[in-house]
C-alpha positions in Angstrom: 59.2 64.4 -15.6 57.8 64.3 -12.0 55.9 66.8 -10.5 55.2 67.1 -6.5 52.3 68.8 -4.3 52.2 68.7 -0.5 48.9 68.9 1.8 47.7 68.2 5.1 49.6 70.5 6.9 48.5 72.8 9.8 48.0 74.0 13.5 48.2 71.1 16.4 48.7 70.7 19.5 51.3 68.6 21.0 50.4 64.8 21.2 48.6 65.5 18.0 48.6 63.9 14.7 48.4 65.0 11.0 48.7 63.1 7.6 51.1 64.3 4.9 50.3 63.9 1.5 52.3 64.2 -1.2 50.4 63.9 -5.0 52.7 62.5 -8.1 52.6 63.1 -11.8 55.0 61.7 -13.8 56.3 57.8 -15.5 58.4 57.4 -11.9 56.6 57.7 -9.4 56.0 54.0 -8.8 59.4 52.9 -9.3 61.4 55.1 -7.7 61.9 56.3 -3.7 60.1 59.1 -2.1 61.1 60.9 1.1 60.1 63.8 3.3 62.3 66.2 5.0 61.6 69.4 7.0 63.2 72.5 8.0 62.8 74.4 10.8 62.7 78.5 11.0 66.3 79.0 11.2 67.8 75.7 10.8 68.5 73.0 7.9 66.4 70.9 6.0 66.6 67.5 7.5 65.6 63.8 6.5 62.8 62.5 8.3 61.4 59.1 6.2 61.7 57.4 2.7 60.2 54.8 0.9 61.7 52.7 -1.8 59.9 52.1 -5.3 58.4 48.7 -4.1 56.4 50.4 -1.2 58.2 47.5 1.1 62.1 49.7 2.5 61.4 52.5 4.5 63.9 54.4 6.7 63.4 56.6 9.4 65.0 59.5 10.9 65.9 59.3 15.1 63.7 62.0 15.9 60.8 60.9 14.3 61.2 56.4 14.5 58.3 55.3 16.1 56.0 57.9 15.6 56.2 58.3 12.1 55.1 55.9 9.2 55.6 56.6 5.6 53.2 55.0 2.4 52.4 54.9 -0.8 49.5 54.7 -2.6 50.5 54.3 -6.3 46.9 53.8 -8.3 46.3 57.4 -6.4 49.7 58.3 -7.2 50.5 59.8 -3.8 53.1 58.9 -0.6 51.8 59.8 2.9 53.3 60.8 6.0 51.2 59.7 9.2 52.9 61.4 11.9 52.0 60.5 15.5 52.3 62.6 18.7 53.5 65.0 17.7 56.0 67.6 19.5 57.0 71.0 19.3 60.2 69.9 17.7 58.4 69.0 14.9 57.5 72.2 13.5 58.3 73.1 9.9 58.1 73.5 6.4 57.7 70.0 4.9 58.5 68.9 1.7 58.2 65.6 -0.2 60.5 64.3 -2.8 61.4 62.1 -5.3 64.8 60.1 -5.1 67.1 59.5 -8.5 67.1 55.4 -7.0 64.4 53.0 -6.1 66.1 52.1 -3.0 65.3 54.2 0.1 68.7 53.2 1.8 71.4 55.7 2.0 68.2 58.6 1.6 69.1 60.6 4.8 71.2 62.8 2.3 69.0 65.0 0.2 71.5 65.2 -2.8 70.1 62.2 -4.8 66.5 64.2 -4.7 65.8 65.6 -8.0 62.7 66.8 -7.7 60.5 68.7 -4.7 57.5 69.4 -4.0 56.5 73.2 -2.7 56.3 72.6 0.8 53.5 72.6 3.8 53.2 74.1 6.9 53.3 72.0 10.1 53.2 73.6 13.5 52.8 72.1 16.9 52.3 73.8 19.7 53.0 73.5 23.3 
């Protein structure tokens, strides 16, 4: 079993940056893919980055290529999210989780996740 807990969230202003991390228990978390989605108050959870098992695929959501790099660090058993200048847009709940594949490709659809973590807070403000 896998187990998932979020930090790094918070207040910043736009053109700010903040590091997600997302700490692992479990036998899988170094062989399968992590991801991060968001959801906005009022709107659906949507994909914004994964990483396969090897650490080496990544995929990026539109909104977010660019600005945006997802790693793993698996002796610390934890997957980050840098985000770069950030925008207003990208305020949300955000929440890490693991993939039922070791492939990232085909992750922009949330049903192969089995298991999320709680969730942390980013806003940016204008």
């Amino acid at each position: 079993q896998v187990q998932l807990v979020e930090s790094g969230g918070g207040l910043v202003q736009a053109g700010g940056s903040l590091r997600l991390s997302c700490v692992a228990s479990g036998l899988t978390f170094s062989i399968r893919a992590l991801g991060w989605f968001r959801q906005a108050p009022g709107k659906d959870r949507e994909f914004v980055a994964a990483l396969s098992g090897s650490g080496l695929g990544t995929l990026y959501a539109d909104s977010v290529k660019g600005r945006v790099t997802i790693y793993r660090d698996n002796a610390e058993n934890t997957v980050y999210l840098q985000m770069n200048n950030l925008k207003p847009e990208d305020t949300g709940v955000y929440y890490c989780a693991e993939r039922e594949r070791y492939s990232a490709l085909g992750a922009e659809n949330e049903d192969d996740f089995g298991t999320w973590g709680q969730g942390t807070q980013v806003t940016v403000s204008s």
